[in-house]
CHARMM internal coordinates of N, CA and C (Angstrom, degrees):
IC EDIT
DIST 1 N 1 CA 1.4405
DIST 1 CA 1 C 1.5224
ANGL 1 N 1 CA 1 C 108.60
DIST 1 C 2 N 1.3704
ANGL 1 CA 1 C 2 N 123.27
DIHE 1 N 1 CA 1 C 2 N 132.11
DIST 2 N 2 CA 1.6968
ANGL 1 C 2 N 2 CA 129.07
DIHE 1 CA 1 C 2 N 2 CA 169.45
DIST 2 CA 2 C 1.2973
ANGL 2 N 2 CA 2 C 96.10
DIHE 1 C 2 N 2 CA 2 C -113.47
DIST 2 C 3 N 1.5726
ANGL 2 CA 2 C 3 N 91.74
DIHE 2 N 2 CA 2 C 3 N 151.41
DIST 3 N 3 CA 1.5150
ANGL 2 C 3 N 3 CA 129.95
DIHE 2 CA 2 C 3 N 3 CA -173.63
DIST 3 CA 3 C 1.3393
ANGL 3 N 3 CA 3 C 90.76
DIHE 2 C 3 N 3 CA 3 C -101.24
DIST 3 C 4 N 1.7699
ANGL 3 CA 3 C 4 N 124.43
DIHE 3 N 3 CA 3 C 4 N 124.42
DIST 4 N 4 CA 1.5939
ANGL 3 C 4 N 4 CA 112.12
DIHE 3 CA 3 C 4 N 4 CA 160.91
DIST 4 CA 4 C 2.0051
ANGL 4 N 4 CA 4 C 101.39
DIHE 3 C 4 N 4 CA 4 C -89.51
DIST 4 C 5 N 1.0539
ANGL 4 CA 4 C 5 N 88.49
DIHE 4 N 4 CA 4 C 5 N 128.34
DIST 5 N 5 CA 1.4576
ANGL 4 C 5 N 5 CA 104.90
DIHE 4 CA 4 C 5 N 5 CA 161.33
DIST 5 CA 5 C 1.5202
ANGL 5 N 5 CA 5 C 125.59
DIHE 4 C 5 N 5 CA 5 C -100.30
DIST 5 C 6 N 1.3921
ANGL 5 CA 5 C 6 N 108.08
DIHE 5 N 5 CA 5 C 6 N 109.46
DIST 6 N 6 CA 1.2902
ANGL 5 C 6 N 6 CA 130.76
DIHE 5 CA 5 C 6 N 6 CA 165.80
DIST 6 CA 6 C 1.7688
ANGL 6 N 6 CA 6 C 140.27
DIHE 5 C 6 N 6 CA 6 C -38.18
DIST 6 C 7 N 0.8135
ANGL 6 CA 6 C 7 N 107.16
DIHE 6 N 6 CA 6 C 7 N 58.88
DIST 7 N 7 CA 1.6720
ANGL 6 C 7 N 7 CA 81.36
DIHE 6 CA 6 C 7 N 7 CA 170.72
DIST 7 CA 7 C 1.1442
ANGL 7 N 7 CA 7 C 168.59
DIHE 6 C 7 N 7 CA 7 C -73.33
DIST 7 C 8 N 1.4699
ANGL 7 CA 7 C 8 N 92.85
DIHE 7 N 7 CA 7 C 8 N 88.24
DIST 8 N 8 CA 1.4317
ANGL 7 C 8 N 8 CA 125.08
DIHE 7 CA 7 C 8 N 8 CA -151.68
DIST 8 CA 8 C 1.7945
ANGL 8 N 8 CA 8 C 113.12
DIHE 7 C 8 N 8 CA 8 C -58.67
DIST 8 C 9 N 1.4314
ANGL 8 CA 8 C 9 N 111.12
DIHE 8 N 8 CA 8 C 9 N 126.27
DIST 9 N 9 CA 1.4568
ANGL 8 C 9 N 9 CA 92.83
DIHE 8 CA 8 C 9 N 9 CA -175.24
DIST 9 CA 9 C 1.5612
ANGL 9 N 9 CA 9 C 136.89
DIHE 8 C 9 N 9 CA 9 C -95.45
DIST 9 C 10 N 1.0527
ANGL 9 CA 9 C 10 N 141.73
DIHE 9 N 9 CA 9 C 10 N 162.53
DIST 10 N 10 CA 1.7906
ANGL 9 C 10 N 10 CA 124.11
DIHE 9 CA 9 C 10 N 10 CA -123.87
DIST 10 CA 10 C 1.5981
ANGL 10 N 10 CA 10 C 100.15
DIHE 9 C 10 N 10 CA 10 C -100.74
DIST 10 C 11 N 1.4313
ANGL 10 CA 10 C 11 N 113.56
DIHE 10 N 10 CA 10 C 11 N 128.31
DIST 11 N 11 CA 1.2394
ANGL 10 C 11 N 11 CA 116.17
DIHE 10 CA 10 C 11 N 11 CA -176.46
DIST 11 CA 11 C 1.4510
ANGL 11 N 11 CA 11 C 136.79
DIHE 10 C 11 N 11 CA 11 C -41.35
DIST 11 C 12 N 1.1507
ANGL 11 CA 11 C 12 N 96.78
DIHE 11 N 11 CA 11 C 12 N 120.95
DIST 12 N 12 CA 2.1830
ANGL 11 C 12 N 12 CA 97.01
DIHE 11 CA 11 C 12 N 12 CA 179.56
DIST 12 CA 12 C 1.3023
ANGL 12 N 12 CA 12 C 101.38
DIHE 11 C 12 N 12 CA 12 C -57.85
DIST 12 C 13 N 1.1530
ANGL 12 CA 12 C 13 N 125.89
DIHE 12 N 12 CA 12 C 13 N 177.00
DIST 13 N 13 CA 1.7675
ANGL 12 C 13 N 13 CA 147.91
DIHE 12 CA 12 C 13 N 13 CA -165.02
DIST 13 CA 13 C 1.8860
ANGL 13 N 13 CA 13 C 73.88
DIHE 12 C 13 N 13 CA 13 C -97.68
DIST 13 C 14 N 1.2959
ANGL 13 CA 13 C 14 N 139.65
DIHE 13 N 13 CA 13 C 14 N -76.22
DIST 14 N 14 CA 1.3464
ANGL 13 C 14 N 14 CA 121.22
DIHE 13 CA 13 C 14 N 14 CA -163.92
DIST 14 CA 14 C 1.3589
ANGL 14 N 14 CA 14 C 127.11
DIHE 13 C 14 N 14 CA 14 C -39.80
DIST 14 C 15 N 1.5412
ANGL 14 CA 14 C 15 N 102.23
DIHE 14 N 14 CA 14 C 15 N -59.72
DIST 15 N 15 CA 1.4257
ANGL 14 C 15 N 15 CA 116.73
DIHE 14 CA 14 C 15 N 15 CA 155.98
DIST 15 CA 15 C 1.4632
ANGL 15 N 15 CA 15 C 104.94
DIHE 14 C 15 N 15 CA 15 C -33.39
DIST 15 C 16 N 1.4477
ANGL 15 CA 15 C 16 N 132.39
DIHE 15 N 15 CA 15 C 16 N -79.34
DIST 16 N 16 CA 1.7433
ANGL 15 C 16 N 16 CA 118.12
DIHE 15 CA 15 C 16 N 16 CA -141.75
DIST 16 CA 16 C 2.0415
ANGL 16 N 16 CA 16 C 91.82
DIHE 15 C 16 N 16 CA 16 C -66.71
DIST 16 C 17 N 1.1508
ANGL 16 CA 16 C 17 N 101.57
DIHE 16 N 16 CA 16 C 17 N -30.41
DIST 17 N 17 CA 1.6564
ANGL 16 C 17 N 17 CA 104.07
DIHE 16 CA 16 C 17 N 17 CA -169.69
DIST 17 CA 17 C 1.5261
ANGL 17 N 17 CA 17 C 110.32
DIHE 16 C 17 N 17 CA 17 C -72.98
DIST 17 C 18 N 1.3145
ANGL 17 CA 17 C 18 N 121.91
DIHE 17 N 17 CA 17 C 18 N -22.62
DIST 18 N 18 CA 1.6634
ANGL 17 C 18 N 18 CA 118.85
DIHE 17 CA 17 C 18 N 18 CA 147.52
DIST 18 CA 18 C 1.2079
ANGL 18 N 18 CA 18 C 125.13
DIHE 17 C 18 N 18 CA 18 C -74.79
DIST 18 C 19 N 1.1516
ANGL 18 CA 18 C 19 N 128.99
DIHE 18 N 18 CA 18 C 19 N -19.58
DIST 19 N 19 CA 1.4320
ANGL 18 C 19 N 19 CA 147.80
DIHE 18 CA 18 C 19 N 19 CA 145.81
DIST 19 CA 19 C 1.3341
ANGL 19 N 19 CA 19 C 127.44
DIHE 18 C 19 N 19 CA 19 C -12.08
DIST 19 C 20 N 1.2479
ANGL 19 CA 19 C 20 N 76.83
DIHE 19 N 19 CA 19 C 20 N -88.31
DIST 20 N 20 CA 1.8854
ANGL 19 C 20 N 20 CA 112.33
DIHE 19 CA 19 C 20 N 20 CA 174.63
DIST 20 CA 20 C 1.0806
ANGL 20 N 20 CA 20 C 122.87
DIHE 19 C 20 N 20 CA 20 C -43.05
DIST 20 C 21 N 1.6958
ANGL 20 CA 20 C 21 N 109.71
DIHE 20 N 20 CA 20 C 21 N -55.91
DIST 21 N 21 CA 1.3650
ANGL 20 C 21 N 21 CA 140.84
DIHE 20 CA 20 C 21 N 21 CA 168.84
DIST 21 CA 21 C 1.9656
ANGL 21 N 21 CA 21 C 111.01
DIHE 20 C 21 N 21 CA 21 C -58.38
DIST 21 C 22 N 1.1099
ANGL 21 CA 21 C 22 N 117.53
DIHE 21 N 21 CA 21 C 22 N -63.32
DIST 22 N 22 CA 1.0563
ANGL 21 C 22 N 22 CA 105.27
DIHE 21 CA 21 C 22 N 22 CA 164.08
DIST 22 CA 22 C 1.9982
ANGL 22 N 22 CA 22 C 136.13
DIHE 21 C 22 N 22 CA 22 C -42.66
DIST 22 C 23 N 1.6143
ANGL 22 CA 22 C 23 N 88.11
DIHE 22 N 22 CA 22 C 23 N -45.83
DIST 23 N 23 CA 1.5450
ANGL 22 C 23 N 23 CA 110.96
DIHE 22 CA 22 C 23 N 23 CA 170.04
DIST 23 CA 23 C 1.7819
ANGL 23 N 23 CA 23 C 98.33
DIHE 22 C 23 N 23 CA 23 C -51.98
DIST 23 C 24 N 1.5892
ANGL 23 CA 23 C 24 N 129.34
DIHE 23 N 23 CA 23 C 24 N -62.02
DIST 24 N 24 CA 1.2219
ANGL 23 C 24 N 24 CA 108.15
DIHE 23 CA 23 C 24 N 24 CA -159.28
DIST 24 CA 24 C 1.6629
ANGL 24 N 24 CA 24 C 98.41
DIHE 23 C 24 N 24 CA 24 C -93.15
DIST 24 C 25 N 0.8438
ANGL 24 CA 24 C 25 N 142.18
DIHE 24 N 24 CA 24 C 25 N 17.75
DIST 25 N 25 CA 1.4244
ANGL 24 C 25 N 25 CA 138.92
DIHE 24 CA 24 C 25 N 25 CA 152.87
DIST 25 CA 25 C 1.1688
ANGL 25 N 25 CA 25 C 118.31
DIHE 24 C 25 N 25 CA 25 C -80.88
DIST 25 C 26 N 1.8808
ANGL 25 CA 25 C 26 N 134.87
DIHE 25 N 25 CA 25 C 26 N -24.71
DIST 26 N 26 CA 1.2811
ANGL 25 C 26 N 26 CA 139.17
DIHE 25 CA 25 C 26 N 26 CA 143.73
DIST 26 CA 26 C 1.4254
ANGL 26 N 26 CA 26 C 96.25
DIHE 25 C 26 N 26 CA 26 C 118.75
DIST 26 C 27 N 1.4831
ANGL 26 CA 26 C 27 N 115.61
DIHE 26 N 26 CA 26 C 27 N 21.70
DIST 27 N 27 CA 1.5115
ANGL 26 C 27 N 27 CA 108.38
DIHE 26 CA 26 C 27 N 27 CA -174.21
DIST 27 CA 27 C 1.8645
ANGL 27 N 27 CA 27 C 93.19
DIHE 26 C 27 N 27 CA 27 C -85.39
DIST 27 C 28 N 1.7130
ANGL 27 CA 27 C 28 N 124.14
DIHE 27 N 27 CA 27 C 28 N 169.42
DIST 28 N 28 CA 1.3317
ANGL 27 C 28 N 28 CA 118.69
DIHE 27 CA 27 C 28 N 28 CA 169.52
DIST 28 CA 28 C 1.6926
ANGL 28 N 28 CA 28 C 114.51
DIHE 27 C 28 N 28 CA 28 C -92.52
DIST 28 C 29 N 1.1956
ANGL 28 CA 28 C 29 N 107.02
DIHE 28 N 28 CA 28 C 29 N 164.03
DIST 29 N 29 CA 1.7824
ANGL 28 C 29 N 29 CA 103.76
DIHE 28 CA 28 C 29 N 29 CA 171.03
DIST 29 CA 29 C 1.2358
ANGL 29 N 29 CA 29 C 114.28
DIHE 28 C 29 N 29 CA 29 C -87.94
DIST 29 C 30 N 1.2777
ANGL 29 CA 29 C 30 N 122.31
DIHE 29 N 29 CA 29 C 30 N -162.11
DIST 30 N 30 CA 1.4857
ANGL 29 C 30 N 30 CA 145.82
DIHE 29 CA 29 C 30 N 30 CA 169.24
DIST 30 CA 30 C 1.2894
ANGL 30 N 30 CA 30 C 98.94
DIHE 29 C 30 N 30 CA 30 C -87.66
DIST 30 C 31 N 1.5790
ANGL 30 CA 30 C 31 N 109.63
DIHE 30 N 30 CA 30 C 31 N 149.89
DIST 31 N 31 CA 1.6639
ANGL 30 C 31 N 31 CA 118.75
DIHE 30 CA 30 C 31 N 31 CA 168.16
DIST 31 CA 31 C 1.9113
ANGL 31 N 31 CA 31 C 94.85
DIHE 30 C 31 N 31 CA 31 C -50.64
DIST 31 C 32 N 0.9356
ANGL 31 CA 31 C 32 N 112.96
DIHE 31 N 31 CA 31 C 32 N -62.24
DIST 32 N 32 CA 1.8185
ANGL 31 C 32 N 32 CA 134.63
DIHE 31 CA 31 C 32 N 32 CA -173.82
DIST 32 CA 32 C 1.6966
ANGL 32 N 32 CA 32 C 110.02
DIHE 31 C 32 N 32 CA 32 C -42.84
DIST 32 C 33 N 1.4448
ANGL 32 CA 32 C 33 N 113.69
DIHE 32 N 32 CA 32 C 33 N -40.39
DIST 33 N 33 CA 1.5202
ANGL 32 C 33 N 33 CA 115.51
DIHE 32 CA 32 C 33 N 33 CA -173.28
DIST 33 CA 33 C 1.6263
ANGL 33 N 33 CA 33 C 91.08
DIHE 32 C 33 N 33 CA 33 C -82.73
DIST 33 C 34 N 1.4238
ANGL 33 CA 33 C 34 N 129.52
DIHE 33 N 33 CA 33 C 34 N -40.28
DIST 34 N 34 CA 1.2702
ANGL 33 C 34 N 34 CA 134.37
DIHE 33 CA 33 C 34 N 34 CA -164.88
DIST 34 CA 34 C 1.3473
ANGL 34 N 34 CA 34 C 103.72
DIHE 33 C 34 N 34 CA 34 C -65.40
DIST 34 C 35 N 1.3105
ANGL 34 CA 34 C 35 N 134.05
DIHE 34 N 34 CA 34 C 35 N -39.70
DIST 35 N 35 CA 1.7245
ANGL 34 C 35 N 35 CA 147.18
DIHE 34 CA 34 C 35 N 35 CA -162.60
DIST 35 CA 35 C 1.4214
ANGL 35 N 35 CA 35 C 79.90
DIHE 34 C 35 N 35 CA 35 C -80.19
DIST 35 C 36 N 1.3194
ANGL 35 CA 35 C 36 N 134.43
DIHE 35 N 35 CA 35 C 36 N -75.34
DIST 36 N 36 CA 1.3472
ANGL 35 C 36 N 36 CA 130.57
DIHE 35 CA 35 C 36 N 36 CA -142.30
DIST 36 CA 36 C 1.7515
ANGL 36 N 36 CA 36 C 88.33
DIHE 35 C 36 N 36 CA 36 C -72.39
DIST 36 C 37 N 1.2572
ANGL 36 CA 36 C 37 N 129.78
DIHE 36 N 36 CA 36 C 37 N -40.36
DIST 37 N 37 CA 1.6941
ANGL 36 C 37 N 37 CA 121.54
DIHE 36 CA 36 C 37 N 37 CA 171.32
DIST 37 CA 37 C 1.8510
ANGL 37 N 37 CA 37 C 108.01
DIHE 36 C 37 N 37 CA 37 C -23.13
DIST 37 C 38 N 1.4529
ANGL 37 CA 37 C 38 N 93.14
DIHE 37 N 37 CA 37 C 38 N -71.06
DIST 38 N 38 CA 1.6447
ANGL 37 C 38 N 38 CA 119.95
DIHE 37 CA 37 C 38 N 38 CA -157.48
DIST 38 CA 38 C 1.3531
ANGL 38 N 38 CA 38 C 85.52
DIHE 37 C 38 N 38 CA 38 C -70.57
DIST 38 C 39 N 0.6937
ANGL 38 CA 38 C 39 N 119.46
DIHE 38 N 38 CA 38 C 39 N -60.16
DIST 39 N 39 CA 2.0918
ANGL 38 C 39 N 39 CA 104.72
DIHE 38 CA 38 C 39 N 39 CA -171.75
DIST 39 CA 39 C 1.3644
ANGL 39 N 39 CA 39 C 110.16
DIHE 38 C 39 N 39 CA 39 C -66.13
DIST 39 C 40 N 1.4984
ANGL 39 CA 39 C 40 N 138.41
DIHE 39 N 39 CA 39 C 40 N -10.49
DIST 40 N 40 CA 1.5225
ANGL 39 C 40 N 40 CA 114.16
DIHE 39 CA 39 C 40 N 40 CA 171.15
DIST 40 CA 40 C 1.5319
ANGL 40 N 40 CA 40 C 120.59
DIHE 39 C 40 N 40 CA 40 C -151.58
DIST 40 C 41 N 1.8941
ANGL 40 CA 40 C 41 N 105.52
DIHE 40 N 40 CA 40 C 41 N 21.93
DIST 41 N 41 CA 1.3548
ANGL 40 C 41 N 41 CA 129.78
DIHE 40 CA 40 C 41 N 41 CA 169.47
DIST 41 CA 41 C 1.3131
ANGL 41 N 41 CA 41 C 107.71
DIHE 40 C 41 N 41 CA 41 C 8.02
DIST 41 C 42 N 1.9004
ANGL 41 CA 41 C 42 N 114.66
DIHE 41 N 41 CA 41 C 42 N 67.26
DIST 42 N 42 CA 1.2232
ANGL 41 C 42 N 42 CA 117.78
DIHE 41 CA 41 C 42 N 42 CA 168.99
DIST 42 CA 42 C 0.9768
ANGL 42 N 42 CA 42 C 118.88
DIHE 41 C 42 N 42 CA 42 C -33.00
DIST 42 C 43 N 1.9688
ANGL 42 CA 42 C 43 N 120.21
DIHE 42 N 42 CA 42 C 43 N 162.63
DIST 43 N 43 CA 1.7256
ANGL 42 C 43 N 43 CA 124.39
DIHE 42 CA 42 C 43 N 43 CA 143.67
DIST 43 CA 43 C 1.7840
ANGL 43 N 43 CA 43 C 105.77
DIHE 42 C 43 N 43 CA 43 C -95.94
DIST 43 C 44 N 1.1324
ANGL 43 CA 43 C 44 N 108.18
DIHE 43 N 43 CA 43 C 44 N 144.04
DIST 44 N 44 CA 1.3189
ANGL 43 C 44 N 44 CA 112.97
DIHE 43 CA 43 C 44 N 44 CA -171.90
DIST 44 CA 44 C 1.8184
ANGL 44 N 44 CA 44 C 104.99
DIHE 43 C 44 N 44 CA 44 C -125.69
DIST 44 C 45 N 1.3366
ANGL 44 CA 44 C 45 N 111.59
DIHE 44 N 44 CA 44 C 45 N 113.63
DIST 45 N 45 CA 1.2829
ANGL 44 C 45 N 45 CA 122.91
DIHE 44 CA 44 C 45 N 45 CA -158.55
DIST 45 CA 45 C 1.5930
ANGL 45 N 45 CA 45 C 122.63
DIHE 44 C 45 N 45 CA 45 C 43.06
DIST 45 C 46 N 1.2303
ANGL 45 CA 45 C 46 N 88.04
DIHE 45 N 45 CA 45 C 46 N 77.58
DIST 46 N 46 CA 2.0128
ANGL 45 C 46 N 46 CA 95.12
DIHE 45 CA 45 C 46 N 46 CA -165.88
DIST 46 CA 46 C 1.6995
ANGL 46 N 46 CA 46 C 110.86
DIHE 45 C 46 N 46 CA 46 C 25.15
DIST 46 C 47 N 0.6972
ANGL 46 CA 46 C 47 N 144.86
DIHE 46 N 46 CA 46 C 47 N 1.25
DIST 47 N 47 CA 1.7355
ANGL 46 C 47 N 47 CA 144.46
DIHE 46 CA 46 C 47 N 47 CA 168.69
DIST 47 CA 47 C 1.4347
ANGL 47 N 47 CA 47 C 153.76
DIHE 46 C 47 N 47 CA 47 C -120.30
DIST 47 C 48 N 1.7551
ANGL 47 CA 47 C 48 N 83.04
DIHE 47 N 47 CA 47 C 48 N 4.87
DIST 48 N 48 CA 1.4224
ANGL 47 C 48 N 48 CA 97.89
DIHE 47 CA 47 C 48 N 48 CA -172.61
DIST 48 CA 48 C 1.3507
ANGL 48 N 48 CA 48 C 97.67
DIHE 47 C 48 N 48 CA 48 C -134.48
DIST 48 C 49 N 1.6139
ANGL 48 CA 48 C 49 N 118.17
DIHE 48 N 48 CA 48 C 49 N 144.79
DIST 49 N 49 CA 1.2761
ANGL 48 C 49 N 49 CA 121.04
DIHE 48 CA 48 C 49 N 49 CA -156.97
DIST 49 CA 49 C 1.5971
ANGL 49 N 49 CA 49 C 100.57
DIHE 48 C 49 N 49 CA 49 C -108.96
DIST 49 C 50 N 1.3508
ANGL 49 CA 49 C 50 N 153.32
DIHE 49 N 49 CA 49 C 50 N 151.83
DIST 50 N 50 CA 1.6073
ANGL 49 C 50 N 50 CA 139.24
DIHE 49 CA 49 C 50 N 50 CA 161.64
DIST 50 CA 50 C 1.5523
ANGL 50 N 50 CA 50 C 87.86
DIHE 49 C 50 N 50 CA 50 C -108.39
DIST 50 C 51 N 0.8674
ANGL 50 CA 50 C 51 N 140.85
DIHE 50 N 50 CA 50 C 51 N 163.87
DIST 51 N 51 CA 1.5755
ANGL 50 C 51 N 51 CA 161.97
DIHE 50 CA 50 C 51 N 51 CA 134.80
DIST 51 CA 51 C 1.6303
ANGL 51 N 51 CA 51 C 123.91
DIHE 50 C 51 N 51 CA 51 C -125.95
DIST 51 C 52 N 0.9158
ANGL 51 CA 51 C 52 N 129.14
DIHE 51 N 51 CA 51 C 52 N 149.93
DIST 52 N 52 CA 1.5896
ANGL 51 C 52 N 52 CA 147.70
DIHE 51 CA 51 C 52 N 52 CA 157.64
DIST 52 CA 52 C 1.4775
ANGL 52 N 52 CA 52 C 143.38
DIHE 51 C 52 N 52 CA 52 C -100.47
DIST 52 C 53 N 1.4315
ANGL 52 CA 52 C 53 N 112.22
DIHE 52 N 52 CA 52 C 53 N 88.65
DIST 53 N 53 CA 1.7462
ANGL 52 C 53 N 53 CA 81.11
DIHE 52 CA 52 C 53 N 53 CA -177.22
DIST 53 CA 53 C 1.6907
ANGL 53 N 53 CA 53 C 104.35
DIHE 52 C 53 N 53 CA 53 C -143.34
DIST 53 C 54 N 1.5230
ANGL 53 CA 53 C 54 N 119.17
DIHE 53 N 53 CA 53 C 54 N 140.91
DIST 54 N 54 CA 1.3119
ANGL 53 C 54 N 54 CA 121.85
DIHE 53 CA 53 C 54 N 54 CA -159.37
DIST 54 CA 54 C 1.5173
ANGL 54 N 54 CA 54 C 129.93
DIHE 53 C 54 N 54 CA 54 C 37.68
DIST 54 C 55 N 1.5397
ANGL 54 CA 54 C 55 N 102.31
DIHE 54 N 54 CA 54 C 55 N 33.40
DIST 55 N 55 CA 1.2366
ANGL 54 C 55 N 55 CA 103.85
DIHE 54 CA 54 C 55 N 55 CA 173.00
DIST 55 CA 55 C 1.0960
ANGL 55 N 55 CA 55 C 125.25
DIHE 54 C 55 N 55 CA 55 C 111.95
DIST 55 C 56 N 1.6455
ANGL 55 CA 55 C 56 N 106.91
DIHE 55 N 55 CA 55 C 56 N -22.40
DIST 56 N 56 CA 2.1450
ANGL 55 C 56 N 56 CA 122.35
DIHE 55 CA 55 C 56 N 56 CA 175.13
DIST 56 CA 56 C 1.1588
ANGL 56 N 56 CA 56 C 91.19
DIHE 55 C 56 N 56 CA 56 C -100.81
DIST 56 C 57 N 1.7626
ANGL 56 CA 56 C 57 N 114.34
DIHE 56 N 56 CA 56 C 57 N 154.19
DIST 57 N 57 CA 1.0369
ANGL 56 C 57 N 57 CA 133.31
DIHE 56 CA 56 C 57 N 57 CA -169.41
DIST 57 CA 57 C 1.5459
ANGL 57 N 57 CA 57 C 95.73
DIHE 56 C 57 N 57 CA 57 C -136.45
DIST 57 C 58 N 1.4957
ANGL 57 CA 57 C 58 N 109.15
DIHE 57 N 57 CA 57 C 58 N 113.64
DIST 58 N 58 CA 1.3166
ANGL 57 C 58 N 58 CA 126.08
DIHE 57 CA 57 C 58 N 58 CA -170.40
DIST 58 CA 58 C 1.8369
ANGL 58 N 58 CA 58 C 121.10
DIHE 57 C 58 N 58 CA 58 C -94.75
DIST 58 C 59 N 0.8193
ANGL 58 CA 58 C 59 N 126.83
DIHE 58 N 58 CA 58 C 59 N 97.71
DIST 59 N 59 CA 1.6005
ANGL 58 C 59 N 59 CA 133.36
DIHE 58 CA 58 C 59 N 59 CA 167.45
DIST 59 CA 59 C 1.1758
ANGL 59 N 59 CA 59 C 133.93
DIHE 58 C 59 N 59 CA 59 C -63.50
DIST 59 C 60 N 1.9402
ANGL 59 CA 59 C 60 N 138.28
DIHE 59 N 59 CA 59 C 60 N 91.07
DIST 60 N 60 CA 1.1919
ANGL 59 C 60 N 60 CA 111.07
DIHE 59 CA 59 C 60 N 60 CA -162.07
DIST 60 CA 60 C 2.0405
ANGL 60 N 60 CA 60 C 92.55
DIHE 59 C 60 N 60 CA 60 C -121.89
DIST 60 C 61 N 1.0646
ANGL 60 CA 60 C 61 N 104.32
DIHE 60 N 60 CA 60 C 61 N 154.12
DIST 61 N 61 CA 1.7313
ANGL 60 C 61 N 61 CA 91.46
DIHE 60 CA 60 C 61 N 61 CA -173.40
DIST 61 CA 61 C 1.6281
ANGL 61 N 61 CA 61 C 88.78
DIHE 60 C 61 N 61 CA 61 C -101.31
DIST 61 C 62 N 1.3011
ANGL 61 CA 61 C 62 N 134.82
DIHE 61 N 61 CA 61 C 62 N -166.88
DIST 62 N 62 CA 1.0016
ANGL 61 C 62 N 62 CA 143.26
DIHE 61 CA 61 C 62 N 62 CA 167.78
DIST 62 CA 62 C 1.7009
ANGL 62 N 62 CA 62 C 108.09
DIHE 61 C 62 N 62 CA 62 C -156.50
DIST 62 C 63 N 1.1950
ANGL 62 CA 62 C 63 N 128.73
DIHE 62 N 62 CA 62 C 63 N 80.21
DIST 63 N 63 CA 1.4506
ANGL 62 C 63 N 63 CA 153.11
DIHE 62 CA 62 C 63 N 63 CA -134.34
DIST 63 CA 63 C 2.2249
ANGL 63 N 63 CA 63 C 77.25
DIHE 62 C 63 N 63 CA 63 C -87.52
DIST 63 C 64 N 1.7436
ANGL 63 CA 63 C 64 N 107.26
DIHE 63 N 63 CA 63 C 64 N 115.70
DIST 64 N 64 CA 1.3029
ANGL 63 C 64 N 64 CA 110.68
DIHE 63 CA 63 C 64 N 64 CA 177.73
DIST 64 CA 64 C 1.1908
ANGL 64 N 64 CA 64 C 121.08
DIHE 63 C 64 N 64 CA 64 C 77.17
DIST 64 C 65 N 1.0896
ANGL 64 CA 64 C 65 N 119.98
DIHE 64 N 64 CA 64 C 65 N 0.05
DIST 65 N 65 CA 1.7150
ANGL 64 C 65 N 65 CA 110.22
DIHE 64 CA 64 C 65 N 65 CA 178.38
DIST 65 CA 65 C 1.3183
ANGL 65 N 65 CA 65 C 104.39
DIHE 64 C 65 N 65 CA 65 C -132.42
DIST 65 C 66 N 1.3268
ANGL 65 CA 65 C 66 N 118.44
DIHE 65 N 65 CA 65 C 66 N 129.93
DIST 66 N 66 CA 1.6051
ANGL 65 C 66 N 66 CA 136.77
DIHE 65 CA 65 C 66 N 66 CA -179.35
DIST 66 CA 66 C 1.5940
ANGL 66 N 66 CA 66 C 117.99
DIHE 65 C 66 N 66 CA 66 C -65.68
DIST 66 C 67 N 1.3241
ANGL 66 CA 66 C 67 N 136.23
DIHE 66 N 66 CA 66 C 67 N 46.47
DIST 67 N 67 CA 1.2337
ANGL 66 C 67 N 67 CA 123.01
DIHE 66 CA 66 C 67 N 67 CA 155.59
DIST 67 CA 67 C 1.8296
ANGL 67 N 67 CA 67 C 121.54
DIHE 66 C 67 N 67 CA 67 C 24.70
DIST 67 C 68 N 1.4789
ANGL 67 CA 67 C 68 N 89.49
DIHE 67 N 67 CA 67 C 68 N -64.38
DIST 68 N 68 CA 1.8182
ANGL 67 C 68 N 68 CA 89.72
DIHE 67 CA 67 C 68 N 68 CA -159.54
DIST 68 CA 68 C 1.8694
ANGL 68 N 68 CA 68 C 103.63
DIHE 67 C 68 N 68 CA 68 C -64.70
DIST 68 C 69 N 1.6179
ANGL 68 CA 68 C 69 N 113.08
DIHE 68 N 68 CA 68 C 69 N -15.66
DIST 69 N 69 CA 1.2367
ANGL 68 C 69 N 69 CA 109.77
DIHE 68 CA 68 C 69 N 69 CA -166.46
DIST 69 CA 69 C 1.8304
ANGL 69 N 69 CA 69 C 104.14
DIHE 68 C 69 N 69 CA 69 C -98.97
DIST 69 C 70 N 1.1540
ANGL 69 CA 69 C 70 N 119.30
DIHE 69 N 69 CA 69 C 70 N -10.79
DIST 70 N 70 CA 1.2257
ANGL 69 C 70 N 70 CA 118.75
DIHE 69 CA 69 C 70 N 70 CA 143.81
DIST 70 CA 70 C 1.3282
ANGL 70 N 70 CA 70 C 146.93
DIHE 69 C 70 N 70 CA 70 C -32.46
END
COOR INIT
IC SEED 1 N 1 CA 1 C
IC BUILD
């Protein structure tokens, strides 16, 4: 059995920021927004983390500390 793998292309800053927003309003994604989640677990305004895994899409903020300089 093969897996087709996608290459999904890498989220705009609009995109992850409708994202996010959707994520904490509790609405679900697309199979497609979820793949592109897990493959490139944006930072969203240096402090907020998106992640993906089996399907939950995890939100962690990090209140003062810059992500992107990590």
């Amino acid at each position: 059995m093969f897996v087709s793998v996608v290459d999904y292309p890498t989220l705009t800053s609009p995109e992850i920021n409708a994202i996010a927003c959707r994520v904490q309003m509790g609405k679900p994604l697309t199979a497609d927004e979820l793949a592109r989640v897990t493959k490139q677990s944006p930072v969203v305004d240096g402090e907020l983390l998106i992640r993906a895994h089996r399907g939950t899409v995890f939100i962690k903020r990090y209140g003062g500390i810059d992500l992107a300089d990590i």
